[in-house]
N, C-alpha and C positions, 0 to 999 in steps of 0.2 A: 640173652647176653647183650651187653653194649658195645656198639660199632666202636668205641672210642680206640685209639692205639696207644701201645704205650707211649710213643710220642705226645699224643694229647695229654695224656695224663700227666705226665713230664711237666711238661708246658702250662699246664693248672697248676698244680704244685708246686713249682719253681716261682707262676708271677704271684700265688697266694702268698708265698714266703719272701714277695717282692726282692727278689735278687736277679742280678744277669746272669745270663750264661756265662759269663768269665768268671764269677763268685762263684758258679757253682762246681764248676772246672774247678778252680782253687781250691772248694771246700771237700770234694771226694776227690781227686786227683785223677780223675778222667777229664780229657782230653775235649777243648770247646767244639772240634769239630765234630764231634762223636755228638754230644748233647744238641748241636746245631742240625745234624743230620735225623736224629732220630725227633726233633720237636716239628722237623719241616715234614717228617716222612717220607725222606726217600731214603734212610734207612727205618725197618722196622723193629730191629731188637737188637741187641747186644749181646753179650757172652754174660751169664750169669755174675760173676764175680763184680762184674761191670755196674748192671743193674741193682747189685746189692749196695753198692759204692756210692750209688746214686740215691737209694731209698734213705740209706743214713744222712747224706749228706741235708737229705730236706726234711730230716726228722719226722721217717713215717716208714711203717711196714714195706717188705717186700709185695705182699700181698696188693698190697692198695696199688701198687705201681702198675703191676701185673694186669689186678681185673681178677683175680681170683673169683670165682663163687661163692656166695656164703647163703644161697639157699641148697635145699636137695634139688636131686632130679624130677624125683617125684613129690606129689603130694599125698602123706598121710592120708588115711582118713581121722585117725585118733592122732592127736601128740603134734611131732613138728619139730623145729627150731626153737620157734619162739616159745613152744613151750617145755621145751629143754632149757631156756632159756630160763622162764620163771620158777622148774621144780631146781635147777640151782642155786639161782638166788631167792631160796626162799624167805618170803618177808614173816612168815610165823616164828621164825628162826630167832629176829630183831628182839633184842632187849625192850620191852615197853608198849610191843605189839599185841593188842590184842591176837588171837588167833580163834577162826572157827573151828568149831570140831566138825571131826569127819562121820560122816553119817553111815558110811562103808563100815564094817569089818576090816583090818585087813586080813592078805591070807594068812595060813597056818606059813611058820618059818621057816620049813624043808618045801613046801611048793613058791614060795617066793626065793627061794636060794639055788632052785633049780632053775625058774626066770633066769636067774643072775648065769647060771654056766652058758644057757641057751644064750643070751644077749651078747658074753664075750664070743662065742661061737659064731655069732654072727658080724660083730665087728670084725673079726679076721678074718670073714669069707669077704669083704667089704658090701658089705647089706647097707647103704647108710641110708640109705629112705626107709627103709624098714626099722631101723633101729632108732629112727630119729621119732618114727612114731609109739612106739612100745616104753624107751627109757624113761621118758617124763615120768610116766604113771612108777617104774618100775624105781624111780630115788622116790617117789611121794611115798608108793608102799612099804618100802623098806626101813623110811624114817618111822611111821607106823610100828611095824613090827621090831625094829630097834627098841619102842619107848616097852612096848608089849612084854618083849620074851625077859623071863628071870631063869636063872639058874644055870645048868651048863652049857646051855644053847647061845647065852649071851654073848661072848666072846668070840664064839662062830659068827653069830648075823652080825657083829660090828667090823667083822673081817669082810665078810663080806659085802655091808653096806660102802665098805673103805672100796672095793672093786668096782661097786656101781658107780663110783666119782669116781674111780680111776677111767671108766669105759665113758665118761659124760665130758671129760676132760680130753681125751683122746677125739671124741668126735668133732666137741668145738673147735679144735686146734686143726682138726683137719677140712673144716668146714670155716676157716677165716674166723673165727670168734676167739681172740686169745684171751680177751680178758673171761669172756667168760669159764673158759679153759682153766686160770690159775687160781678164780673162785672155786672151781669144781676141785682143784688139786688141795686146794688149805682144807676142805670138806675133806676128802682121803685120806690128810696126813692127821685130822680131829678123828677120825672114824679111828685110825690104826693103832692109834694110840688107846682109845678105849677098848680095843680089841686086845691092847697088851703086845702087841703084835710088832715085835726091832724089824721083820722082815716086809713085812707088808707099809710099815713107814719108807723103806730102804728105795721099794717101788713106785709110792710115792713121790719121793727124792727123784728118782728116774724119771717120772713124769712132769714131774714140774722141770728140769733139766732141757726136756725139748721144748717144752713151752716157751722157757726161755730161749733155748734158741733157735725160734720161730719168732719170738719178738727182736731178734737180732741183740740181746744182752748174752752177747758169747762168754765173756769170761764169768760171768756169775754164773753158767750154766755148765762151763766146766769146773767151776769152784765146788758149788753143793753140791756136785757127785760125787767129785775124786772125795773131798772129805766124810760125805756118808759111807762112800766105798771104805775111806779109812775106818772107820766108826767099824762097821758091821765085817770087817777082814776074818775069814773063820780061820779055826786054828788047822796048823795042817794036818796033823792026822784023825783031828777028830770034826772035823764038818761036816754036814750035812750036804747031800746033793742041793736041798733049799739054797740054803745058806750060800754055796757056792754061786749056783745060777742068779741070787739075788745081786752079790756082789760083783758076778760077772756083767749082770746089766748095768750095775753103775759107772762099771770103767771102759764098758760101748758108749754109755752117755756121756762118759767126761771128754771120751776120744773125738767125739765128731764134732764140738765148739772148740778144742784145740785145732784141730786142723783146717776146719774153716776159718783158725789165727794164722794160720801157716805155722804152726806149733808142730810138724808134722813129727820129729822126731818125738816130742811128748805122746802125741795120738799112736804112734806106733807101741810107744811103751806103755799106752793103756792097753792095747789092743794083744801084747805077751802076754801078758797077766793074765787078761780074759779068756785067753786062748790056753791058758793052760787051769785057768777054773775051770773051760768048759769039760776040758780031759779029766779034771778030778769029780765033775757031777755026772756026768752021761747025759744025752741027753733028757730032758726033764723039762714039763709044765706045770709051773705055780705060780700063783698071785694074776691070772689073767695073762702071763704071757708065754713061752717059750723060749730055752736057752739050749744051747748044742753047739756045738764044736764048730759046724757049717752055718749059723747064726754069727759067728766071730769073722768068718773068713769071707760073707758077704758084708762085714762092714768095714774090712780091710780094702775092699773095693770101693766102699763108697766113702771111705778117708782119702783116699789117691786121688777121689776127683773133688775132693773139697780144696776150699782155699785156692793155690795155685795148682791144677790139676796136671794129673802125670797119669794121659789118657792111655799109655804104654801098659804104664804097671799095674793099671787097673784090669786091663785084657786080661795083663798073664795071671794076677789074683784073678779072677775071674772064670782062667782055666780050671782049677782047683775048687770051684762051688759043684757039689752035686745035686742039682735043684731035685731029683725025686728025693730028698732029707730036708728041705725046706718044709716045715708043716705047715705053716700058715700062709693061706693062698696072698697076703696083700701083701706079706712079707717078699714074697717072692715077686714080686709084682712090682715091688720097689728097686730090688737088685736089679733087674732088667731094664729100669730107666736110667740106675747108672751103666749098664752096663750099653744103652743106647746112646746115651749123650758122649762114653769112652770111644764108642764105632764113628760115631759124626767127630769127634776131634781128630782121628787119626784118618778122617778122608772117607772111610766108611758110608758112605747118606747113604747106599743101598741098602746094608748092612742094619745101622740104626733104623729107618725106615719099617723094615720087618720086624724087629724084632721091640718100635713103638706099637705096628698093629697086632704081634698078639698079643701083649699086654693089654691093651684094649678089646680085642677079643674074649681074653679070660674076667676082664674087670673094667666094663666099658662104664659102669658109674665112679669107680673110685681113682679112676685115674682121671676125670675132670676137673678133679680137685687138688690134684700137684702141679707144683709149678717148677718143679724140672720136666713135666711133662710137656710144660706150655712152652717154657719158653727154650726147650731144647727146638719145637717143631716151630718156632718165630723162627729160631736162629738157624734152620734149615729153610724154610719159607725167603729168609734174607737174600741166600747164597743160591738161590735155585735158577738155573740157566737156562732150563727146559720145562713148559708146563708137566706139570705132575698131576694127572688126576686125582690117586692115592693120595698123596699128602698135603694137596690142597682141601681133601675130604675130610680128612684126620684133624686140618688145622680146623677146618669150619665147626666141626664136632666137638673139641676145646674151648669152643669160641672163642679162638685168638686170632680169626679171620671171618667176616663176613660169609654166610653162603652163597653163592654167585648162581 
């Protein structure tokens, strides 16, 4: 990782976009001494809201500001990034491209569609070095076996080559790679569609949704959900649990770029709906993810601390999650950084403190790669009045501070 701090960083990208510090005070509406403190370093972070203020203001990701990661922890021995990188953008794909053929077989279409459960199964344990070397081969074979199979298995493997770009998308996005993330999503929403498949588009829709906002285009990110939500609204007595849980993911995803507008009452009234799809599906696993009643009510917590956070009501939503019903371990994994950055705003450092190391305990590679994770432990690192061994260890291991 790089020594640099987000001050430095700041400081690069403010004089690349050759403006002062008063320009850019004016342009995000944070505050010169804030921007002066953090480029001189003697403060090191700011409150998220802040830093996001600041990444639009100089027209560029959060992520860049940050220092995110956008390598794995580990290395492959097969696969990788980069070449997650090139089985997305594949260039045989291109209109006018010659293409080699493959000298392979591929597999029979029930052992590569079992790949495909194994690999979402692994993204939600967060395996991402594992998964970054397996997926390449795992969109090459698939595209293979798509051209292969006829007859009724067809609209199966196109459902599910739709899943492998929905899990190749997911990991860019979580690995710093956006654009290659919304490449891997147009490939999901072409697959779903030849799969025939209004649901498997819908997740799609859902996908591309956080994409966007992780690229900071908030309101187009809750626009194509709430409206695919409209599109796919099942009828009330005759829906499918599908059907429900599909629709239910679209109005978690309209809810969280609402509220990071401070749109909070809109996010809230995504978040009823959902809350009462989840009661009419049960809970249920389709299209690569999970939806359930206690999936609504930890993103009712992490609405409360988006946007202008209200680290109060996130607690007391928070009372109310029963993590043994969370099935997906990074799911759960996620709830507990908001519900640590909720413990650090209400005075809590000890509080958040433990309960950033198990998360790290249960998922010490996929929490490298969020940046509520980082820059909650900057903005404790900030405020800290007494050496901390623990959390100077935690920040090193982030790499949002040097090892000492």
């Amino acid at each position: 990782m790089s020594d640099k701090t987000i001050g430095d960083r700041l400081g690069e990208l403010r004089r690349f976009r050759d403006i002062t510090q008063e320009e850019l005070a004016e342009r995000s509406g944070v505050h010169v001494d804030t921007i002066r403190k953090l480029e001189q370093n003697t403060r090191q972070s700011a409150r998220l809201a802040t830093l996001r203020s600041l990444a639009r203001a100089l027209d560029t990701e959060l992520e860049r500001l940050l220092g995110q990661p956008t390598v794995t922890s580990e290395l492959p021995d097969d696969g990788g990034l980069l070449a997650l990188r090139d089985a997305i953008q594949d260039i045989s794909a291109l209109p006018g491209v010659p293409s080699d053929d493959l000298d392979e077989d591929p597999p029979a279409a029930d052992v590569w569609m079992d790949q495909v459960s194994a690999a979402t199964s692994l993204y939600w344990a967060g395996g991402y070095s594992q998964l970054a070397g397996s997926l390449p081969l795992l969109l090459r074979d698939g595209r293979a076996v798509a051209r292969e199979t006829t007859g009724s298995l067809t609209e199966r493997v196109w459902n599910q080559l739709a899943l492998s770009y929905q899990l190749a998308a997911s990991l860019a996005t979580q690995s710093g790679h956006l654009d290659w993330a919304f490449e891997a999503v147009a490939k999901q929403l072409d697959a779903a569609q030849r799969a025939s498949d209004p649901l498997m588009e819908g997740m799609g829709v859902s996908t591309l949704s956080w994409v966007l906002l992780r690229q900071g285009r908030w309101e187009e990110a809750q626009s194509v959900a709430e409206r695919k939500a409209d599109a796919l609204e099942p009828p009330m007595r005759r829906g499918t649990s599908a059907q429900y849980a599909v629709y239910g993911n679209l109005l978690v995803a309209a809810a969280t770029p609402a509220a990071r507008r401070d749109q909070k009452d809109e996010a809230d009234q995504f978040l009823n709906y959902a809350e009462a799809a989840a009661v009419r599906s049960g809970p249920v696993r389709v299209y690569g993810t999970a939806f359930s009643a206690v999936d609504v009510k930890t993103q009712i917590v992490n609405v409360a601390m988006a946007g202008t956070a209200d680290a109060g009501k996130a607690l007391e939503a928070a009372g109310d999650v029963r993590h043994d019903l969370i099935k997906r371990p990074v799911h759960l994994a996620a709830h507990q950084l908001d519900v640590a950055q909720a413990q650090y705003q209400t005075g809590d450092s000890e509080g958040a403190l433990e309960t950033l190391l198990e998360v790290e305990a249960d998922q010490p590679e996929w929490i490298r790669y969020q940046m509520l994770a980082r820059a909650t432990v900057l903005e404790m690192r900030e405020e800290e009045r007494r050496r901390n061994t623990r959390l100077r260890g935690l920040a090193a291991r982030l790499g949002v501070e040097p090892a000492l």
